[in-house]
Each structure stands twice: as C-alpha cells, then as structure tokens.
C-alpha positions as CSV (number, residue, x, y, z in Angstrom):
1,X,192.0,84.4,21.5
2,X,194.8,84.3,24.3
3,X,198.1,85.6,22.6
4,X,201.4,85.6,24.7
5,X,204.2,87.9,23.5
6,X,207.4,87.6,25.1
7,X,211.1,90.0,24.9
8,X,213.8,86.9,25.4
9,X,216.9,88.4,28.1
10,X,218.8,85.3,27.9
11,X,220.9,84.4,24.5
12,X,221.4,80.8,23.5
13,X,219.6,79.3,26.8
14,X,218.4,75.8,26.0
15,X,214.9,74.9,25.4
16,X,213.3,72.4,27.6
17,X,213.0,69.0,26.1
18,X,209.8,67.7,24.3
19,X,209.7,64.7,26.1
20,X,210.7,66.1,29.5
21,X,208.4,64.1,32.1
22,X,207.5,66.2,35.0
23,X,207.4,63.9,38.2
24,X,203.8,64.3,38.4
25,X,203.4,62.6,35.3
26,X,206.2,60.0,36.0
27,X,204.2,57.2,36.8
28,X,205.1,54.7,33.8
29,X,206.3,54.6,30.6
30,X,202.3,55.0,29.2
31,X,201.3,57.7,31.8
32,X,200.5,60.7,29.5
33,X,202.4,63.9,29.3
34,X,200.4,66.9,30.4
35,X,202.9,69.4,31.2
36,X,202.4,72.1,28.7
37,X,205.3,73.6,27.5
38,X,205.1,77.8,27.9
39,X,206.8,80.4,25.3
40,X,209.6,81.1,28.6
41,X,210.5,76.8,28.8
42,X,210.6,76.6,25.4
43,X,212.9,79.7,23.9
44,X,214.8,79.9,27.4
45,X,213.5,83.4,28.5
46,X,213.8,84.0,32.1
47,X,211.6,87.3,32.1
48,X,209.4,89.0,29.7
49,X,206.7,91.7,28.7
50,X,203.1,91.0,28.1
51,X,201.6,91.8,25.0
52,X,200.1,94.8,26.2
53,X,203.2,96.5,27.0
54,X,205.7,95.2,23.8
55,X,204.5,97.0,20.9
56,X,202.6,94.6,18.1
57,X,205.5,96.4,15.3
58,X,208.2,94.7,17.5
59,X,207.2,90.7,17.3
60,X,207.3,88.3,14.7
61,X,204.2,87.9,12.9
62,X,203.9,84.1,11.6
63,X,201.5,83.9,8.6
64,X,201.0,79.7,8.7
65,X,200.7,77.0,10.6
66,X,200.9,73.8,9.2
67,X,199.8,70.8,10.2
68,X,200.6,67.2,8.8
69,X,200.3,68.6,5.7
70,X,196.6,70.1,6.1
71,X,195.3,66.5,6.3
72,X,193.2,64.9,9.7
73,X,196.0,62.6,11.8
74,X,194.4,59.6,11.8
75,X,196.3,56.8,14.5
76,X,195.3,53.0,14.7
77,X,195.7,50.8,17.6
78,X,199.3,49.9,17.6
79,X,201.5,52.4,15.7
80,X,202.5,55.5,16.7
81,X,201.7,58.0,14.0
82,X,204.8,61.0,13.3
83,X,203.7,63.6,11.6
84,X,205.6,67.5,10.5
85,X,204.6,70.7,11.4
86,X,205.6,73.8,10.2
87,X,205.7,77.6,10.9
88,X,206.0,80.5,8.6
89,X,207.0,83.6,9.7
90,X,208.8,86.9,9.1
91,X,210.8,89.3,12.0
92,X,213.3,92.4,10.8
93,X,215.8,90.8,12.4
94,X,215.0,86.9,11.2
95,X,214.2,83.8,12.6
96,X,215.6,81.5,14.8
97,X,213.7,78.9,15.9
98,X,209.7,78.2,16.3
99,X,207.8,75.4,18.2
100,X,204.3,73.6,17.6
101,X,201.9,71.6,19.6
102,X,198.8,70.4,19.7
103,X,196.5,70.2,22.6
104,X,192.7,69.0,23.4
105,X,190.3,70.0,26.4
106,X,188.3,73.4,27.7
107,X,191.7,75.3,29.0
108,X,194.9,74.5,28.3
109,X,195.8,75.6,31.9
110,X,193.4,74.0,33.9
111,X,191.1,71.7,31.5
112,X,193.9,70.4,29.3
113,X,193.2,66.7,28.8
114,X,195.7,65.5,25.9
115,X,198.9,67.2,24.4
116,X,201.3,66.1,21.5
117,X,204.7,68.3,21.7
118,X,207.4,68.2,18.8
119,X,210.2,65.5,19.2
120,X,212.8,67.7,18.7
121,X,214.4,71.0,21.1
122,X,214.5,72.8,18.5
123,X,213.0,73.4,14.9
124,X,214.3,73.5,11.5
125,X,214.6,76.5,9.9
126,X,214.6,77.5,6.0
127,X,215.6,80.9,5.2
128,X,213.6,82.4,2.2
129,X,215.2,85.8,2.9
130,X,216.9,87.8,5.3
131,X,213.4,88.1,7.5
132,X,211.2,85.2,6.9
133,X,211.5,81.6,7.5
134,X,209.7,78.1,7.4
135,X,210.2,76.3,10.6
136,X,209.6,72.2,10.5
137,X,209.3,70.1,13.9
138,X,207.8,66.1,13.9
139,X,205.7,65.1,16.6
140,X,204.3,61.9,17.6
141,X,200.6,60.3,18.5
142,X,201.2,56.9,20.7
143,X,197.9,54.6,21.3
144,X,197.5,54.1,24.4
145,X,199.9,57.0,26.0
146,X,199.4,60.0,24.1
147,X,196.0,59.1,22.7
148,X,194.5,57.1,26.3
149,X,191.2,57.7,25.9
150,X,189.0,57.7,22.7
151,X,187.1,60.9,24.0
152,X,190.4,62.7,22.7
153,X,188.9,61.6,19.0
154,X,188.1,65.1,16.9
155,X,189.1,68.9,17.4
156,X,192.5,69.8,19.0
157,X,193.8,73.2,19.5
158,X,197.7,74.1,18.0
159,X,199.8,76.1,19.6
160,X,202.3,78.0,17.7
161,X,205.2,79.7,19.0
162,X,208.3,81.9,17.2
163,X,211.5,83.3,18.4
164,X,213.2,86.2,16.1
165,X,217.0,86.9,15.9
166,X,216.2,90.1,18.9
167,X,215.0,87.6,21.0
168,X,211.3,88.7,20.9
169,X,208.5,86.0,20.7
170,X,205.3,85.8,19.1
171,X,203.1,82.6,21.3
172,X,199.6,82.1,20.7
173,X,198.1,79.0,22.2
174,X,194.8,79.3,20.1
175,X,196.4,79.8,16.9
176,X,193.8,77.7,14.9
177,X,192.3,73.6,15.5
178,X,193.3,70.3,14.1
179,X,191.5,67.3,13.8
180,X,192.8,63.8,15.5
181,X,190.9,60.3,14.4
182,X,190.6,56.8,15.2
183,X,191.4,55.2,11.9
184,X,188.4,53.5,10.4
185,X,188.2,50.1,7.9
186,X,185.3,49.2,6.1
187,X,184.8,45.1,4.4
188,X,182.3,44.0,2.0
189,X,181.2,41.1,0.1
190,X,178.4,41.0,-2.4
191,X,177.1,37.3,-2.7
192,X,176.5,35.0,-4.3
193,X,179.2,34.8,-6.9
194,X,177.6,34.0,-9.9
195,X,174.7,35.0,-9.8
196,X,171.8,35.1,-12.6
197,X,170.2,38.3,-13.9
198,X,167.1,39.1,-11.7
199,X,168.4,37.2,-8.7
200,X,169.1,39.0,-5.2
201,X,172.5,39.7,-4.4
202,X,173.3,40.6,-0.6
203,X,176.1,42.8,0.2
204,X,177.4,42.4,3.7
205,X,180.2,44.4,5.3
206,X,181.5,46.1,8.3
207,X,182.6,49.4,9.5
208,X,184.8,49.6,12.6
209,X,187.6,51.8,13.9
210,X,189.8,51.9,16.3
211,X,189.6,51.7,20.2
212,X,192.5,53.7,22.1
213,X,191.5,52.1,25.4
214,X,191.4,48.5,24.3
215,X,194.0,48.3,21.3
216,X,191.5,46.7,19.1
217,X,189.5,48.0,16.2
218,X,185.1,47.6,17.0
219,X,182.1,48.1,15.0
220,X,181.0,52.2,14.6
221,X,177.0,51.5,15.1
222,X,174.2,53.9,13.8
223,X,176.8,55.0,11.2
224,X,175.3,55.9,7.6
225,X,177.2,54.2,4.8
226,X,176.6,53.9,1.5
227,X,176.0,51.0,-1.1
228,X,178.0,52.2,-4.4
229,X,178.0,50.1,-7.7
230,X,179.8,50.8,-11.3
231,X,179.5,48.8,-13.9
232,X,182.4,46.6,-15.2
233,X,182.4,48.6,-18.7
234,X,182.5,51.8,-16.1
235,X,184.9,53.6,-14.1
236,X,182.5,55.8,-11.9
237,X,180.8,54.5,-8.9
238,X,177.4,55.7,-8.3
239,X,175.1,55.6,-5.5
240,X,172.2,52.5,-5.4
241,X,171.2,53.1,-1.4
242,X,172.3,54.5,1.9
243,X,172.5,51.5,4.7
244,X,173.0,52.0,8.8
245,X,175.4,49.9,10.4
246,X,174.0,48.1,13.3
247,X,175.1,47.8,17.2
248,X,178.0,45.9,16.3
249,X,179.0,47.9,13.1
250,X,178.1,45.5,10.7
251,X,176.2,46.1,7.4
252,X,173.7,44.1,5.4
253,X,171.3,44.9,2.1
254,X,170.1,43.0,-0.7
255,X,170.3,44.6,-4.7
256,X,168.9,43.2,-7.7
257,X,171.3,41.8,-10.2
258,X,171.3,43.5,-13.4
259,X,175.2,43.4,-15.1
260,X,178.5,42.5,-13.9
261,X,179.9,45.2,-12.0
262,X,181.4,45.8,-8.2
263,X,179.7,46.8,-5.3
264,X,181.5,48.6,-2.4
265,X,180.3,50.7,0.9
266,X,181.7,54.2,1.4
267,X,181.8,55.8,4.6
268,X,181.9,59.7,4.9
269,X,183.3,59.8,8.3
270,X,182.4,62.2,11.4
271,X,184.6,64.7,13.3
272,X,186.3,61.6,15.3
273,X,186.2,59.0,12.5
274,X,188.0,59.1,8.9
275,X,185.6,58.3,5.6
276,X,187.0,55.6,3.8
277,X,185.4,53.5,0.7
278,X,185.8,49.4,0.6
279,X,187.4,48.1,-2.3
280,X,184.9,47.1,-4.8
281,X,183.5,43.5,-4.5
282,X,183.1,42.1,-8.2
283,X,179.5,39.9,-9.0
284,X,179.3,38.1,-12.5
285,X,175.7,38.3,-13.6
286,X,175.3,35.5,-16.0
C-alpha cells in the first residue's frame, strides 16, 4: 500500500479542475483523460513532507470511503452513468475538503490505463462535530471516452484524499477497489402459449451486454444461466436446470409442461458483467 502524506504551505490555493485536459490528452472531445490528479494539484500545496518524516498523530485519518453507495457501477452504451462518493474522516483541527477517484491498470504512474475524477473542484462537506466530517463529490463514467475499451470491465482502484483545517493531508492511492461493468440484459420466451400438460415447452432467450468499443449491446457466450420456474399459485422461483449461452449469447432448452406458471433465466454475473434475472414468461398448461 503506497500512502502519500502531505503538510499544505499555501492557504486557500485552488485545486486543479477535474476535467482539466492536459495537452497530451487533447486530441478530441472522446480522447480519455489520463492525467492523474496528485494530493499537491488537488489541495494546492506547493511543497510537502513524506509520510516518513510527518508524524502519523498529525494527519487526518479517514475511516470510509464510499463508493456509489457500495453497489458495482454498471454503464451501458450510450449514457453516461454519475455516481457520489464520499469520505469520512476526522482531524483535531476539522475538515475542509476531500477528493475521490477511481483508477484501473498495474501502476497508477506508469501502467494507469483508465481514470474517473470527481466533477466538482471541490467536495462537500458535512460537519458531524468539530473534528470529523463526510465529504460528497459525483463523478462520471462516459462510453466511449472514459470507458474506451471493454478490457477496463471489473476491478478499479479508489483513491482517496483529505485536507484538514492545518492544512495537513492524508492521500492514499490504494485505499481499497471498486468494481466497473458493462450492463447486461437477459430475454426469454417460453413457447408455445398454450400448451397441453405433458407437451414440451422451449424456452429461448438471450444474454448480452454491452460493448464500449462498438456502442451496441452483443451476446456473452459460454455464460452459465439458469432456467427458473414458479408456479402461478407461488411466489418463489426455484431452479429446473442450468443452460450455457452459445457463441452468440443466445439460450435455448426444452421443459415438460406440468401447471401454469412462468419461466425466466437468471444470470449471476462475473467480475465484468452484472447478474440480472428476465422477467418471467407466463405458459398456460391446459
């Protein structure tokens, strides 16, 4: 864990924009932003100590981080997706300000592949007492900008970053991980409707997500999915088979018709991908 501590020298300097392009990244409105923001750009120090030489007593200690309300971001293929995070954390001398961000490769100095920063210069703090405070920024995921490729689908790394009323900072760019996904949809249709008791119903459906590089949603192949039914006097679904979706995503098996009641796939999901359950197709057995 890489944590940066940092004594501020200069009061009320400006933080550098969220959105601040640097010309290396200028090349069109959908080039992505990888110019990670540091705890001196952001909280407008202009020197500092390491944390081996500011004693751990003197910094803010933040105790949570929280992203989009604990839940997995999940963007589509055309809407950018704006979400809140939020710092906790407690200094003698109070809190002023705090910053999030969320990053994905191997280093965020030299391996650093995709970054979301907060929209806003500064954060939104909530007092609960003289020394601690809950800190809110938004930040937003673009398709096709932010999110270019679909290899940046899974585990991010959050930064989190606090400035107390002495100016000291607590920055710590591996503060814990957060999960980015290509939203999924999931169809299915359970045929024929009627049908008579004994006869073969075949349920057909598909299970696809969403593309970054392409702005289209395609199939998810080799993706276990489950065939659920509940009876029309029931409530609870149970489980009648586990099906594999094919190269294209799609999803085909055949069920023995016993009482009316609604069949539906349900997807688990993987790191990348969200689970989601079809709505349930309704068969009259007659």
């Amino acid at each position: 864990m890489r944590i940066r501590a940092t004594v501020a020298v200069v009061s009320g300097a400006l933080a550098l924009s969220a959105f601040a392009v640097p010309a290396a990244q200028a090349d069109g409105p959908d080039s992505p932003n990888l110019d990670k923001t540091t705890a001196a750009e952001r909280f407008g120090t202009s020197t500092g100590k390491s944390a081996f030489r500011v004693a751990a007593a003197a910094l803010p200690t933040v105790s949570k981080v929280t992203v989009n309300a604990g839940k997995d971001i999940t963007v589509g293929t055309t809407n950018a997706k704006t979400f809140t995070v939020s710092v906790t954390a407690k200094h003698a001398t109070g809190i002023v300000d705090a910053y999030v961000d969320l990053w994905h490769g191997t280093d965020f100095e030299e391996g650093l592949d995709g970054l979301l920063m907060p929209n806003e210069d500064f954060a939104t703090c909530t007092a609960a007492s003289a020394t601690t405070s809950t800190c809110k920024l938004t930040v937003t995921a673009v398709p096709g900008s932010d999110l270019y490729k679909n290899a940046l689908a899974g585990t991010w790394k959050v930064t989190a970053g606090v400035l107390a009323g002495d100016e000291s900072v607590y920055w710590n760019d591996y503060q814990q991980t957060h999960r980015v996904q290509r939203t999924s949809k999931l169809t299915v249709n359970a045929a024929p409707e009627p049908v008579k008791k004994g006869k073969t119903i075949t349920v057909t459906g598909k299970l696809s997500r969403a593309n970054w590089e392409t702005f289209k949603y395609a199939g998810y192949t080799n993706q276990p999915v489950k065939l659920q039914f509940r009876k029309k006097t029931s409530s609870t679904y149970t489980t009648v088979k586990t099906v594999k979706t094919d190269s294209t995503g799609n999803l085909k098996t055949t069920v023995k018709a016993s009482v009316d009641g609604y069949h539906r796939f349900n997807f688990e999901g993987t790191s990348t991908t969200p689970a989601i359950k079809a709505a349930g197709d309704f068969v009259d057995v007659k």
